[in-house]
KEPA-559389 format. One line per 5 residues: number of its first residue (from 1); for each residue x negated, y, z negated of C-alpha. Coordinates in steps of 0.001 Angstrom, whole numbers. Layout:
NUM> X Y Z ~ ...
***
This chain:
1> 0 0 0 ~ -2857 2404 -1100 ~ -4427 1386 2462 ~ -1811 2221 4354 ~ -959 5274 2800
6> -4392 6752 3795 ~ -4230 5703 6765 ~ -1128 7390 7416 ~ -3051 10410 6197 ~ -5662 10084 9002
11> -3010 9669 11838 ~ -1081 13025 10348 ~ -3910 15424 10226 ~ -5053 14177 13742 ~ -1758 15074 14775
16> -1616 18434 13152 ~ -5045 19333 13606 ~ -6879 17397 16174 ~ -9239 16091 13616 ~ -8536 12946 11785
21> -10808 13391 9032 ~ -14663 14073 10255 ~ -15887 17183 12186 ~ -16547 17274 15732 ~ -14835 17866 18925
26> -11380 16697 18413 ~ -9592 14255 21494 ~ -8103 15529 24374 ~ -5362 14273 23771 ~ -4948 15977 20665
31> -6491 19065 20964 ~ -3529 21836 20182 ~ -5094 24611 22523 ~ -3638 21758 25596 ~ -1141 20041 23989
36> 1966 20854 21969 ~ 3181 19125 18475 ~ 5454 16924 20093 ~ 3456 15808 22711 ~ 1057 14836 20382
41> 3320 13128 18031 ~ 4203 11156 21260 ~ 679 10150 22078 ~ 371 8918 17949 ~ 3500 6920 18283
46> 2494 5706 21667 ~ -1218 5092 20199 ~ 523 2969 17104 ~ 2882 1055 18766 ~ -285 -506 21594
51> -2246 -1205 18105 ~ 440 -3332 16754 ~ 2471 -1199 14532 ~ 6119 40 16438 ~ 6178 3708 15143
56> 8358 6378 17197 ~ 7746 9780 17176 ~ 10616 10258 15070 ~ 8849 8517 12364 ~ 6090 10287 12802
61> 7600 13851 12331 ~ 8911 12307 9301 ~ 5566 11464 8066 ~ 4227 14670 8667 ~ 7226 16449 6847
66> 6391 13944 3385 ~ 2710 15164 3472 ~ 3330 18276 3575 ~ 6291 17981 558 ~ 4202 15621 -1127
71> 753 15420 -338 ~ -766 11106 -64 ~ 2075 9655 -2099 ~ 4523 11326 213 ~ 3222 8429 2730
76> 3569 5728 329 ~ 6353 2833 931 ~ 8337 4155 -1924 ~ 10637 745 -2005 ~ 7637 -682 -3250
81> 7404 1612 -6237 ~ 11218 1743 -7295 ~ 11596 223 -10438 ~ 12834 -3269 -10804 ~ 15450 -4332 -13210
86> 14594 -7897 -14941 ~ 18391 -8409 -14620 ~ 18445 -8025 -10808 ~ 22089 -7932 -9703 ~ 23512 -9766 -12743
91> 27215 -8178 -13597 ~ 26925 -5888 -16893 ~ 29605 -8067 -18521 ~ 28352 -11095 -18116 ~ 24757 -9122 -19536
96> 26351 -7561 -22348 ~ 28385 -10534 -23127 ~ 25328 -12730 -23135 ~ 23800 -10336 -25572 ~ 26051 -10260 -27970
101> 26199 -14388 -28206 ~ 22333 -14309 -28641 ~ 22192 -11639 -31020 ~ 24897 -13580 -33265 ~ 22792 -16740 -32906
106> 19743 -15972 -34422 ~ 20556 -17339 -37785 ~ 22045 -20604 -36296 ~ 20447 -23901 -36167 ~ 18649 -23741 -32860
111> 20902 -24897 -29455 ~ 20361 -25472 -25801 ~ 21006 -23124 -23117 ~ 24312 -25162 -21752 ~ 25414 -24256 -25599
116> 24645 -20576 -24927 ~ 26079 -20848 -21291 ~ 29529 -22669 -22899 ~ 29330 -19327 -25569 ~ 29165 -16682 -23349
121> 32174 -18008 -21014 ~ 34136 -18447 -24244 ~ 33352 -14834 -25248 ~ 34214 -13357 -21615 ~ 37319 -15428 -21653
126> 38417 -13532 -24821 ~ 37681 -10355 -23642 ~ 38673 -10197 -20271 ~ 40662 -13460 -19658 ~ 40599 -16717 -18267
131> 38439 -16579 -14775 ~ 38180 -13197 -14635 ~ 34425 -12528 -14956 ~ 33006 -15639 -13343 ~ 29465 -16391 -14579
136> 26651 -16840 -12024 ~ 25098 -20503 -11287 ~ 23173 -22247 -14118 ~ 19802 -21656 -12712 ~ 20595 -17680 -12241
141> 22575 -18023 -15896 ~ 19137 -19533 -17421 ~ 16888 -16980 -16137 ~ 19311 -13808 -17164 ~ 19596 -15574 -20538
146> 14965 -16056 -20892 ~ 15167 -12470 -19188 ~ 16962 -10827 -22346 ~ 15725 -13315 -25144 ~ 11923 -13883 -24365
151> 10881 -10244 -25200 ~ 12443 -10415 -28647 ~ 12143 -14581 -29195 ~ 15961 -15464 -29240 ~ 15454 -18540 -27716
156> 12643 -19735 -30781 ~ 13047 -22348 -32775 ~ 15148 -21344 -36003 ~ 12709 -20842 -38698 ~ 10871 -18176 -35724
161> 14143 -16519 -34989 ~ 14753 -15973 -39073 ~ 10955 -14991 -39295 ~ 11269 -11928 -36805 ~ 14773 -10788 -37911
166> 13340 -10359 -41421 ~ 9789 -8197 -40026 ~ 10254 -4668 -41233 ~ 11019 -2158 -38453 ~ 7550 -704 -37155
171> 5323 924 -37172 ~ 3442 -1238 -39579 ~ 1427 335 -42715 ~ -1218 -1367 -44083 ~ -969 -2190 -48329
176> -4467 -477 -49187 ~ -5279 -1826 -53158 ~ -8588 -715 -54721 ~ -8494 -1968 -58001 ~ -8144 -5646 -59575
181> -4369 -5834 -60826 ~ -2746 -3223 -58945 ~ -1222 -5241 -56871 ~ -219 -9203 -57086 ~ 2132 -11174 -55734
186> 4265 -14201 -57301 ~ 5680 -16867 -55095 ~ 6552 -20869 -55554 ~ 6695 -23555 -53390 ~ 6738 -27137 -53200
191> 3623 -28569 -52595 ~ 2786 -30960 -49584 ~ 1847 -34334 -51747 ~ 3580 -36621 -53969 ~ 2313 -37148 -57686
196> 3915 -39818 -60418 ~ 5794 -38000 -63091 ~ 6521 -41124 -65143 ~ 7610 -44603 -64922 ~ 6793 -45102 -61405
201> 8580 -41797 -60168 ~ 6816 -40320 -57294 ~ 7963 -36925 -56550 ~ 6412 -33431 -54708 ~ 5691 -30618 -57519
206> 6297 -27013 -57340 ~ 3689 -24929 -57355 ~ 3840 -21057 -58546 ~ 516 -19170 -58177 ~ -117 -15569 -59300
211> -2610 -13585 -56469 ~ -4136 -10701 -57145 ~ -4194 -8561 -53538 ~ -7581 -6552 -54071 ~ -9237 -9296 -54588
216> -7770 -12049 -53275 ~ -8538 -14023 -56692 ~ -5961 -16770 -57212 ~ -4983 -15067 -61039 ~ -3110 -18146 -62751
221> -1674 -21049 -60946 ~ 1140 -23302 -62857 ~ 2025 -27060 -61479 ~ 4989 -28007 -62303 ~ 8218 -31039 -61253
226> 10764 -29450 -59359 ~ 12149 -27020 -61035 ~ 10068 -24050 -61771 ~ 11619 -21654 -64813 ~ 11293 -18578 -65619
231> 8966 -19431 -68460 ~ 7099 -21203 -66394 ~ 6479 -17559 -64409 ~ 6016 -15830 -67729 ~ 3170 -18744 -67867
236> 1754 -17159 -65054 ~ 1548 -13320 -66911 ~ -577 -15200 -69700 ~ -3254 -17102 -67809 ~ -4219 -13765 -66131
241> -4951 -11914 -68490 ~ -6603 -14335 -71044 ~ -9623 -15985 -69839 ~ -9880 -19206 -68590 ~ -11156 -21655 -70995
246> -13688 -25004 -70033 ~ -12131 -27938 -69498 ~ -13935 -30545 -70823 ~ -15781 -32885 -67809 ~ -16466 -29562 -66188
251> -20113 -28506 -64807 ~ -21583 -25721 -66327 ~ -22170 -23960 -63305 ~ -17942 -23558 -63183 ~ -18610 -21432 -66799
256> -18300 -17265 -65998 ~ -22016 -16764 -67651 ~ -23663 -18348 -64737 ~ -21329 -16386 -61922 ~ -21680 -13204 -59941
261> -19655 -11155 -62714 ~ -21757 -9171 -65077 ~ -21216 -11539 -67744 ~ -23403 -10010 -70489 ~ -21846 -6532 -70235
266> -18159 -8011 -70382 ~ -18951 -10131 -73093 ~ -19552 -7410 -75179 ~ -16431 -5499 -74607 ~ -14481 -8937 -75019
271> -15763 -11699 -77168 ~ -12862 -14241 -75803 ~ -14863 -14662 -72132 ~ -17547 -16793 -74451 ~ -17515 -19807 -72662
276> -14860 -18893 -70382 ~ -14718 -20123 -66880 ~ -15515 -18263 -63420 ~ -12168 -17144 -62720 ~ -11457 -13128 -63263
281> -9266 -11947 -66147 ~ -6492 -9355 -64343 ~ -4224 -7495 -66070 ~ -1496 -6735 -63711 ~ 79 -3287 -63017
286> 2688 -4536 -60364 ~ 3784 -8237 -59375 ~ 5706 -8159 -55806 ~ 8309 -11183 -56086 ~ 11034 -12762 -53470
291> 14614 -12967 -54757 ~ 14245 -16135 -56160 ~ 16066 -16746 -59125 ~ 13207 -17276 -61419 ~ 11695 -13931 -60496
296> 14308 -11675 -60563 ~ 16150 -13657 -63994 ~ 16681 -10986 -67027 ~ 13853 -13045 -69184 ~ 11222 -12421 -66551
301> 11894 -9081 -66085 ~ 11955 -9019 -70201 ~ 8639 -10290 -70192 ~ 6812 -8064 -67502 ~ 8767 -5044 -68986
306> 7332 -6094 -72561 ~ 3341 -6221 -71231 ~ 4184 -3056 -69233 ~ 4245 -4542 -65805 ~ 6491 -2807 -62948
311> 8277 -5329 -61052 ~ 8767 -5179 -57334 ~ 10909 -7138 -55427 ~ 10745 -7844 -51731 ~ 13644 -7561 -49417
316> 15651 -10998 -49191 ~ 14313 -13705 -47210 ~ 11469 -11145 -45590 ~ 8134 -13013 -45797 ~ 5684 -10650 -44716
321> 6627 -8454 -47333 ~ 4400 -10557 -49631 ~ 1929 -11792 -46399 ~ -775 -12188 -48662 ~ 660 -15046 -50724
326> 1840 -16386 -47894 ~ -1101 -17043 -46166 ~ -2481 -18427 -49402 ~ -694 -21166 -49975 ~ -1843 -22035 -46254
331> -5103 -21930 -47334 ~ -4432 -24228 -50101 ~ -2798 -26460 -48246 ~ -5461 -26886 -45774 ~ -8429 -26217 -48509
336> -7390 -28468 -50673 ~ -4066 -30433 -50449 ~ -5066 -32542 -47233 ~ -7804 -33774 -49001 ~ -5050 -35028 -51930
341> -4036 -38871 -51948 ~ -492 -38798 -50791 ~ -635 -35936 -49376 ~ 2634 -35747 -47009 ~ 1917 -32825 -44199
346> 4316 -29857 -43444 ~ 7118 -32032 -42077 ~ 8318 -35098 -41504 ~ 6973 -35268 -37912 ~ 3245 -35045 -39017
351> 3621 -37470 -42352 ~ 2059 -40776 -42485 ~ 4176 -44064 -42691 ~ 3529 -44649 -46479 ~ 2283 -41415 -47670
356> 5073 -42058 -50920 ~ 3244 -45481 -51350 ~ -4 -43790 -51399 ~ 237 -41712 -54519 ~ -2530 -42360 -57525
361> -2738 -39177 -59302 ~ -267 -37789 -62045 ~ 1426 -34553 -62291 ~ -1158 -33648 -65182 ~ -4254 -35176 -63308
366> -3267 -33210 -60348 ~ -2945 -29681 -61972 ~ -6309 -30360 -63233 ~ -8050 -30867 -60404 ~ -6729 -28172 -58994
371> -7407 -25567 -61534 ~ -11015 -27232 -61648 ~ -10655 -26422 -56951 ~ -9812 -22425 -57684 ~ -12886 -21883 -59793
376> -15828 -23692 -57578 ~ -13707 -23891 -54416 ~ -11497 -20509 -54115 ~ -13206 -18198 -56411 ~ -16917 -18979 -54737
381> -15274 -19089 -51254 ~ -16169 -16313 -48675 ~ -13044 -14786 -47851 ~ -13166 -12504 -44202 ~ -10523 -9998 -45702
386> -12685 -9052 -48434 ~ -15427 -6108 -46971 ~ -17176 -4011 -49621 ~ -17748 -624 -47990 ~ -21530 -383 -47921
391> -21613 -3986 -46157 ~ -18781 -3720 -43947 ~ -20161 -7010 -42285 ~ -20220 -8937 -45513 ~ -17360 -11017 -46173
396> -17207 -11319 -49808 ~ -16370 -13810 -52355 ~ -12874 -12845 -54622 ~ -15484 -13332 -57784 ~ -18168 -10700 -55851
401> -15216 -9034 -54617 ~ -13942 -8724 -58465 ~ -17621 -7782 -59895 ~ -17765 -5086 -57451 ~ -14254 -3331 -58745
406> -14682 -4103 -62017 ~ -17900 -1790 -62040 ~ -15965 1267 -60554 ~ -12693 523 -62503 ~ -13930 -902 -65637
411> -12031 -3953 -67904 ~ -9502 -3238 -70149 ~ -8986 -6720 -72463 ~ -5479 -7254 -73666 ~ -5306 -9319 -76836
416> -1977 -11461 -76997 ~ -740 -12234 -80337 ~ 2530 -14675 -81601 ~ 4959 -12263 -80450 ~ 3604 -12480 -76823
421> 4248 -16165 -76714 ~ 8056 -15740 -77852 ~ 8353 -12327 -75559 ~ 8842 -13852 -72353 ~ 11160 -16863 -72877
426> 14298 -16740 -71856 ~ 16990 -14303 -74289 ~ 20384 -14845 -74993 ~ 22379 -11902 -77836 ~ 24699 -13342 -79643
431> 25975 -13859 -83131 ~ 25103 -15256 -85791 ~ 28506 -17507 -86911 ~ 29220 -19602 -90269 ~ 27368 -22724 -88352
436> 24779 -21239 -86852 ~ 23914 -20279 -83176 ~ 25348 -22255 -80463 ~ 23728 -22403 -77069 ~ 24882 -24681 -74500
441> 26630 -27158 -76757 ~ 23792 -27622 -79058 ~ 24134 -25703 -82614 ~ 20831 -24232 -84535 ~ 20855 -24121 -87992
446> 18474 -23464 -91257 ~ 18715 -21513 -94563 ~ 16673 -18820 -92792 ~ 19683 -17653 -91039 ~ 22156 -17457 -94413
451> 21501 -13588 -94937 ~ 23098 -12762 -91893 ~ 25316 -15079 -91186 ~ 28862 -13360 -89714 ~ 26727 -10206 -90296
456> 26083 -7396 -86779 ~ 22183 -6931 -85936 ~ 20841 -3453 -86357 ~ 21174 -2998 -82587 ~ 23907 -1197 -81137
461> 25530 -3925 -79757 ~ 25389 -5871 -82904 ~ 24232 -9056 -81373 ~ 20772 -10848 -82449 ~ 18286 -11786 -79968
466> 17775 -15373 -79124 ~ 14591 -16765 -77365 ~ 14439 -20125 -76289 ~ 12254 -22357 -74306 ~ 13691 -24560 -71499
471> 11012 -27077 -71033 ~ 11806 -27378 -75269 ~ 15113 -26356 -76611 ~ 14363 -28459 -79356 ~ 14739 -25247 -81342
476> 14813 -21232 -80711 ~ 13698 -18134 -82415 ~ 15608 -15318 -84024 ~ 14687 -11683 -84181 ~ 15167 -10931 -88154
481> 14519 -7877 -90149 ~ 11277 -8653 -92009 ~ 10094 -6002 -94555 ~ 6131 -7534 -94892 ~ 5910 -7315 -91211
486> 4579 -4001 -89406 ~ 6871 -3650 -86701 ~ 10100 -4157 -89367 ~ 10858 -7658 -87945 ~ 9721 -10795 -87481
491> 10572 -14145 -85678 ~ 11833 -17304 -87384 ~ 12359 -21043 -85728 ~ 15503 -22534 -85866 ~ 15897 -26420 -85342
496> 18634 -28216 -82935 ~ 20787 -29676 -85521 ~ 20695 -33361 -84160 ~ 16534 -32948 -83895 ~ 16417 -36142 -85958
501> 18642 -38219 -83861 ~ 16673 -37369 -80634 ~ 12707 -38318 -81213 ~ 11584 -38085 -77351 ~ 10917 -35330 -75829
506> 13416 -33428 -73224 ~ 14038 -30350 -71303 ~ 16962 -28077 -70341 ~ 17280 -30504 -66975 ~ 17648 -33577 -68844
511> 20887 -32003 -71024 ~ 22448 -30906 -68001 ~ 22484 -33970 -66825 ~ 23802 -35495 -69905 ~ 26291 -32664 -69974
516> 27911 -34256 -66518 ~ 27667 -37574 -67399 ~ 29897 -36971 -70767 ~ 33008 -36429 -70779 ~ 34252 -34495 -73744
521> 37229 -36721 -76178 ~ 36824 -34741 -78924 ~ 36630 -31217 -80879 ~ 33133 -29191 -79973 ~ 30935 -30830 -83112
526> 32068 -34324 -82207 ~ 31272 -33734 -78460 ~ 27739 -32501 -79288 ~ 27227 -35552 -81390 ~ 28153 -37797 -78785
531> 25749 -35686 -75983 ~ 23052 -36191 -78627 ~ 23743 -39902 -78526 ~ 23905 -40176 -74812 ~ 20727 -38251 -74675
536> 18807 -40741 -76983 ~ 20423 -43546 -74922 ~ 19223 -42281 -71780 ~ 15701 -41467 -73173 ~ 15071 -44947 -74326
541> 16766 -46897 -71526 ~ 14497 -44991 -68834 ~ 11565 -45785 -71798 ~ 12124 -49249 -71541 ~ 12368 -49354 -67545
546> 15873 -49972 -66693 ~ 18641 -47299 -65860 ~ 19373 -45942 -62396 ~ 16874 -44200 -60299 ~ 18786 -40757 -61196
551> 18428 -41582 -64968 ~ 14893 -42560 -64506 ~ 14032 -39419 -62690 ~ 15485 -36840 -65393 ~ 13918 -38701 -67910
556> 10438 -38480 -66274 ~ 10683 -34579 -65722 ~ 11426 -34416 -69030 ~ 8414 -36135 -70080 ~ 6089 -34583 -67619
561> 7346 -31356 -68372 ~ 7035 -31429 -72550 ~ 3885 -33015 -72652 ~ 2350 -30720 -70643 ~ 2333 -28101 -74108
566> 3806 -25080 -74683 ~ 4609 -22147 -72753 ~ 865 -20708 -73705 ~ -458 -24085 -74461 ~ -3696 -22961 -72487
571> -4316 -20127 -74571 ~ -3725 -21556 -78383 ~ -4184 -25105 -77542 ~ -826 -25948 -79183 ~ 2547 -24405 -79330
576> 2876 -22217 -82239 ~ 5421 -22610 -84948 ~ 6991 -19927 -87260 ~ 6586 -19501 -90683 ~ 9477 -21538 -92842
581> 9261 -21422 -96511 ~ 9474 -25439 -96686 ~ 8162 -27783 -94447 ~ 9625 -29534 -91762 ~ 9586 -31881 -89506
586> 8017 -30103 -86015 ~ 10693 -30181 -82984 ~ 9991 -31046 -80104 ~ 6178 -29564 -79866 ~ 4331 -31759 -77286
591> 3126 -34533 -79884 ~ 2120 -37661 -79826 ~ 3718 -40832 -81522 ~ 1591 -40913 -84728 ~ 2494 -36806 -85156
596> -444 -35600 -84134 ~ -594 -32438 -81243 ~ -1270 -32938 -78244 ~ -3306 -30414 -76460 ~ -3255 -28994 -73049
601> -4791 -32042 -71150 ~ -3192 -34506 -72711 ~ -5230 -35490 -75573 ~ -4045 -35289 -79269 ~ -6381 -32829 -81395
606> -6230 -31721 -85053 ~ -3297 -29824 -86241 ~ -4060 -26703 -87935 ~ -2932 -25298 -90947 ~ 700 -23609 -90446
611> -489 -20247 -91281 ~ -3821 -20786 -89788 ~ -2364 -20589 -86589 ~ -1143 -17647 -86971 ~ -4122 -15700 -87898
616> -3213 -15076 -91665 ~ -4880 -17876 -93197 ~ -8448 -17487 -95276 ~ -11307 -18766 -93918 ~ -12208 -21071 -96862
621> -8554 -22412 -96733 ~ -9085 -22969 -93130 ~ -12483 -25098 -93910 ~ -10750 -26947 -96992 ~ -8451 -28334 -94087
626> -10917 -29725 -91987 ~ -9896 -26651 -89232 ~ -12057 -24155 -87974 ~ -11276 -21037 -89123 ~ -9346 -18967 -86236
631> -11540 -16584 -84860 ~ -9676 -13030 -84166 ~ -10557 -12033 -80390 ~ -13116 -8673 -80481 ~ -12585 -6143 -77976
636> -12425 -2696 -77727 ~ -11073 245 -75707 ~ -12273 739 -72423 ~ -14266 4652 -72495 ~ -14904 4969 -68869
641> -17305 7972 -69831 ~ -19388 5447 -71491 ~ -19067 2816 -68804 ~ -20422 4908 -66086 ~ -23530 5600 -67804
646> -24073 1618 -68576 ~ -23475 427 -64557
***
């Protein structure tokens, strides 16, 4: 085209002035002192028609008239330059009717294009009648319908079409974080390999990881049977900002004194990172969450708003809104879970033919090894979004990445005491009646509570706050006015009033499922005696082996889930109990069969004086018991004018 409009040029100025486009004498046929305009636009049509190319002269007064309107691209073939509708000739109806079905179609389960074609007649039909707008042939019909879906990937496969229609509108913004805990994201999922829980059950746990965005340090990671809590997210709040102790099998090379971080000078602002693993302590500033119920519950929010987190929540169902954990638990699963016995791929089309059958590690063995993978396998890792500005070609490790912020924006330690453990478990305000406190069909009662029995709290509602544990409702804890304390309350256990009659452990899942299996013949106290009974029964039957499947999968989450410790168990060893005046029998606690506690891997340990747990007891007392007097964590406030001059 670009040839031929030149050459056009050439044949025009010969025309007008005798002189194609070079100097000399110009032909004598074209010369304008001899020969007039239109005899020489003659000759030129003449001249083009002999070379091959029918022109008339009519054509080539037209010519002339475009370069002088329009200069070169007067000469161009202009039906080469119109522009070209991807559509072609289709009717607008059957366009705009084809629209609309794809548009509504992008949260359906994925269809073929005779489905769409079937659609779109349907819709026409209803809007203009039967026959009325006929549709073109299937071929045409299948490229109109790729014509107005490829662009915008209508025709992908579902989980695609639901991944684009929840991408923000752009222009996109990059999240810029320059400091460790300003920003980290919360997400679960379920993870791609099966584990025993107990008994034989094989099942896939949920994992819920904690990432913290400047760094990309994996903060606190909780393994779990299906059915992640909200406690098990306030779990998640802990681990960050407490450091990470040894496990015991570890290599010393996993401990933070012989990592990147500048150990010595950290130490001596906190005295808990002695002997602490390589994995960074964060304390988070805001946690971006999905809309899953565990995130957005009223205890988690409780608990973040009581450690003075803000608490962001992403739009529903939008998954690049919280990319970064995303792409994580990719990483994990290629880092580290196909490398997993069992492990079962993304879907069913990529698993192996036995990958249940293959299974050999438990729920607790698992979590362990996978803790043990963030420290020497994440944490040491060179990760390519992680540039420190004076080596922009540098990928950095998130421990380098972490000792580089943490000289700029210093480490603030935040010691967590009793009340921090109780904090983020679930609430519930209520009274406190003549028989106690009722949750759920199971009554709490002790002499603690006879003081304010039928009596309103000092709140304005006049209800008393309840926190209980859902992994052990064995008993709860009351918010009570306490005189001796500084903060004018204090928090007092209250036992399940059937605790005797159930000796295994169980969860909040396990009584729900009693709770449909029972059907209720009597008044309320009768009925929760008989769900205490089924409960036992169910417990020991799926101890013994027999029951159903069902049975014998509730009572190994239960299991799994109590002996795993407490809600902190990896920051006290051992679930803490409250102060009674007369001892009792411990509820529900994570022990073993001879009484003893178990600790966080599994393994029973010492129990500790009652009120040496709690930090009250004298060190001599402490020693007289055989226990090692609790040490009270040293740290002190952060003075950043100090700080700079020790970096």
């Amino acid at each position: 085209m670009r040839e031929r409009a030149l050459a056009w040029e050439r044949h025009v100025r010969e025309v007008e002035t005798g002189q194609p486009g070079g100097l000399g004498p110009p032909r004598a046929e074209y010369a304008p002192q001899t020969r007039t305009l239109a005899q020489r636009e003659e000759t030129k049509a003449a001249e083009l028609s002999a070379a091959g190319m029918p022109t008339s002269p009519v054509t080539v007064r037209r010519m002339r008239a475009r370069y002088r309107r329009e200069g070169v691209w007067g000469l161009v073939d202009h039906r080469a330059t119109r522009p070209r509708s991807v559509l072609g000739r289709a009717d607008e109806r059957v366009v705009a009717a084809l629209r609309e079905v794809l548009e509504a179609g992008q949260e359906r389960s994925s269809g073929t294009l005779g489905r769409l074609r079937m659609y779109t007649e349907r819709l026409l039909a209803e809007q203009y009648g039967d026959g009325v707008v006929p549709l073109p042939s299937r071929a045409t019909f299948n490229r109109l319908a790729h014509a107005l879906a490829d662009g915008r990937g209508l025709l992908d496969n579902a989980r695609q079409r639901r991944w684009r229609s929840a991408r923000p509108a752009p222009p996109f913004v990059p999240t810029t974080v320059m400091a460790p805990g300003e920003l980290v994201m919360m997400d679960s999922t379920v993870l791609d390999a099966f584990v025993f829980l107990d008994d034989g059950v094989v099942e896939r746990p949920e994992l819920t990881i904690a990432l913290d965005v400047a760094t990309r340090t994996i903060c606190a990671a909780v393994l779990r049977a299906k059915g992640t809590r909200s406690v098990d997210a306030a779990q998640l709040l802990a681990q960050m900002m407490v450091p990470a102790p040894m496990r015991p099998g570890w290599a010393e090379t996993l401990a933070m004194e012989h990592s990147v971080v500048p150990y010595e000078r950290l130490l001596s602002v906190d005295a808990r990172l002695e002997g602490a693993a390589a994995r960074p302590v964060i304390t988070p500033q805001t946690i971006v969450v999905d809309q899953g119920n565990v995130f957005i519950s009223s205890s988690f929010i409780a608990a973040c708003e009581s450690l003075g987190i803000s608490v962001q929540p992403a739009p529903p169902g939008n998954g690049p809104a919280k990319g970064h954990v995303e792409r994580t638990f990719s990483s994990i699963n290629t880092l580290f879970v196909q490398h997993v016995a069992a492990y079962t791929a993304s879907h069913t089309g990529e698993r192996g033919k036995d990958a249940e059958g293959e299974a050999v590690w438990t729920l607790a063995q698992l979590a362990e090894m996978f803790q043990e993978w963030i420290i020497c396998g994440w944490q040491e890792r060179e990760h390519d979004g992680l540039r420190h500005p004076m080596m922009p070609r540098c990928a950095l490790s998130p421990n380098e990445m972490w000792a580089a912020l943490v000289a700029v924006c210093g480490y603030v330690p935040v010691p967590l005491g009793r009340e921090d453990y109780i904090e983020p478990m679930p609430l519930k305000r209520q009274k406190i009646n003549d028989y106690g406190i009722r949750i759920d069909y199971r009554t709490y009662d002790h002499k603690v509570l006879n003081p304010y029995r039928s009596e309103r709290s000092p709140t304005a509602d006049g209800l008393w706050e309840i926190h209980y544990n859902p992994h052990a409702p064995g008993q709860v804890w009351v918010r009570l006015p306490r005189s001796d304390q500084p903060r004018g309350y204090g928090w007092e256990a209250v036992p399940w009033i059937h605790h005797t009659l159930v000796s295994a452990p169980f969860t909040d899942f396990t009584w729900q499922h009693i709770k449909r299996t029972v059907a209720r013949r009597a008044d309320r106290a009768q009925h929760e005696h008989d769900l205490a009974l089924a409960l036992r029964e169910l417990l020991e039957r799926a101890a013994a082996g027999h029951g159903t499947r069902r049975e014998k999968v509730v009572a190994a989450r239960a299991r799994t889930t109590a002996t795993e410790g407490a809600v902190w168990g990896i920051l006290y060893g051992q679930q803490p109990e409250a102060e009674t005046e007369e001892p009792r029998e411990d509820v529900f606690d994570a022990s073993g069969d001879d009484g003893e506690p178990l600790t966080d891997d599994g393994t029973v340990g010492s129990r500790p004086a009652e009120h040496a747990q709690q930090g009250d007891c004298p060190t001599g007392a402490a020693q007289e018991a055989g226990v090692p007097a609790p040490r009270r964590p040293q740290v002190t406030v952060y003075d950043p004018f100090e700080e700079s001059l020790r970096w």
